[in-house]
LUMMIZA-338455 format. One record per residue (C-alpha): residue number from 0; residue in three letters; x, y, z. Coordinates in nm, 4 decimals, padded with zeros to 6 digits. Layout:
N
+-----+------+----------+----------+----------+
: seq : type :        u :        v :        w :
+-----+------+----------+----------+----------+
: NUM :  Ala :        X :        Y :        Z :
...
+-----+------+----------+----------+----------+
REM end
This chain:
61
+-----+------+----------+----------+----------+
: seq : type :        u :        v :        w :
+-----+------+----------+----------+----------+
:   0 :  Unk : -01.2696 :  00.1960 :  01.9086 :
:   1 :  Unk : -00.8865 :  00.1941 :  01.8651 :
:   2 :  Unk : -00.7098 :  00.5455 :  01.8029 :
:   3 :  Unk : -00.6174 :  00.6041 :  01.4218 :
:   4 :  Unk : -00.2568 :  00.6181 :  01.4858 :
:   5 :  Unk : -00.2481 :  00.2936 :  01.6893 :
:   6 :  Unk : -00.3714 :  00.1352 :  01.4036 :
:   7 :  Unk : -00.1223 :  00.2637 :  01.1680 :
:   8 :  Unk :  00.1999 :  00.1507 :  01.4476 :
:   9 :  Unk :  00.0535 : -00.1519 :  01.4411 :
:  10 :  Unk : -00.0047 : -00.2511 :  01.1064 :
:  11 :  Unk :  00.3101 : -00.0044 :  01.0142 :
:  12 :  Unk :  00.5939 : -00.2877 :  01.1608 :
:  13 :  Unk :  00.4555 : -00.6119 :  00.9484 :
:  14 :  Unk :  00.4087 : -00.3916 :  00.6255 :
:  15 :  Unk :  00.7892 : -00.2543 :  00.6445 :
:  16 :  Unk :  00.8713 : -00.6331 :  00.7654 :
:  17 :  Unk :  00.7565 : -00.7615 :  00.4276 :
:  18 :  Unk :  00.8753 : -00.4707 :  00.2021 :
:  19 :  Unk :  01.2248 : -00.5308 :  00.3160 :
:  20 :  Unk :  01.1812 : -00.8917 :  00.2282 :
:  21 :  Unk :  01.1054 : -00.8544 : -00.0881 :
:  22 :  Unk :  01.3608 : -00.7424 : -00.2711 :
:  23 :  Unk :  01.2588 : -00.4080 : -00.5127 :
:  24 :  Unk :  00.9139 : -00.4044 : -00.2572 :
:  25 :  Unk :  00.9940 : -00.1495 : -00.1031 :
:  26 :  Unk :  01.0393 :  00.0837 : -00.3811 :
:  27 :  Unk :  00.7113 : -00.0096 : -00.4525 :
:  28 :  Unk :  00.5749 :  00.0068 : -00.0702 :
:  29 :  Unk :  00.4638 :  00.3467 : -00.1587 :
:  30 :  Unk :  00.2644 :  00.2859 : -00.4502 :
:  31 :  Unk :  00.0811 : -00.0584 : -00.2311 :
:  32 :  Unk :  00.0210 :  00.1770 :  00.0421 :
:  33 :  Unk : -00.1181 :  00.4732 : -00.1894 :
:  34 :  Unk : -00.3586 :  00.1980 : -00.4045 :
:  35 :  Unk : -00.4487 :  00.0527 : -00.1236 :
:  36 :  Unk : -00.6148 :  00.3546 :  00.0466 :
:  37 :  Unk : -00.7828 :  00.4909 : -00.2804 :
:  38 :  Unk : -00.9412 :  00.1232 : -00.3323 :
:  39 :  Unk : -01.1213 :  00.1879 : -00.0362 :
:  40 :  Unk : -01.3328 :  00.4492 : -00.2003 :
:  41 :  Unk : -01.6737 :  00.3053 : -00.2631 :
:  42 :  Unk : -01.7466 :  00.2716 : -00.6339 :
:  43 :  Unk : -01.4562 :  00.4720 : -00.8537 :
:  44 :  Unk : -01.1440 :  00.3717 : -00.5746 :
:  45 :  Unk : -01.0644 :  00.0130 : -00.8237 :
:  46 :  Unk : -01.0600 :  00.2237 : -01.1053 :
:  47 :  Unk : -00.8777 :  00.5555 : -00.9348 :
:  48 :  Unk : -00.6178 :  00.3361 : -00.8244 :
:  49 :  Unk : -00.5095 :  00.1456 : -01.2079 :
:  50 :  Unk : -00.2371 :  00.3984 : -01.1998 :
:  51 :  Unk : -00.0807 :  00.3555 : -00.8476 :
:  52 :  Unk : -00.1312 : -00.0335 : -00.9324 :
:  53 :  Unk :  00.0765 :  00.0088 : -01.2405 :
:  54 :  Unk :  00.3415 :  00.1965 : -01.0481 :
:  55 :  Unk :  00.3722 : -00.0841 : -00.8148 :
:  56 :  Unk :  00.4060 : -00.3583 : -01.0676 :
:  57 :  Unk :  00.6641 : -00.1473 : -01.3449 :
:  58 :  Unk :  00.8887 : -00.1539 : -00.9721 :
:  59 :  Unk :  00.8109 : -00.5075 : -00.8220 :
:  60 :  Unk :  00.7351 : -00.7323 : -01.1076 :
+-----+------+----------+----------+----------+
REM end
């Protein structure tokens, strides 16, 4: 099994790749990254995360 933080560099470099890309994205990087980790709790992370998804769409629509 891979160390937490060498998952993290990994992924880190083609996530900040893409936010620079994209215009207002990464304003909204934060709010992706945020709603993306709460969605990963079983059964209430969808719903938990409506207002981190909202965030992230008001920035990048």
């Amino acid at each position: 099994m891979r160390s937490l933080p060498g998952r993290i560099r990994r992924l880190a470099l083609p996530v900040l790749i893409a936010a620079s890309l994209s215009g207002c994205g990464l304003a909204a990087a934060p709010c992706r990254v945020v709603s993306a980790v709460v969605k990963a709790i079983p059964v209430v992370g969808h719903q938990a995360a409506a207002p981190t998804d909202a965030c992230a769409a008001a920035l990048d629509p």
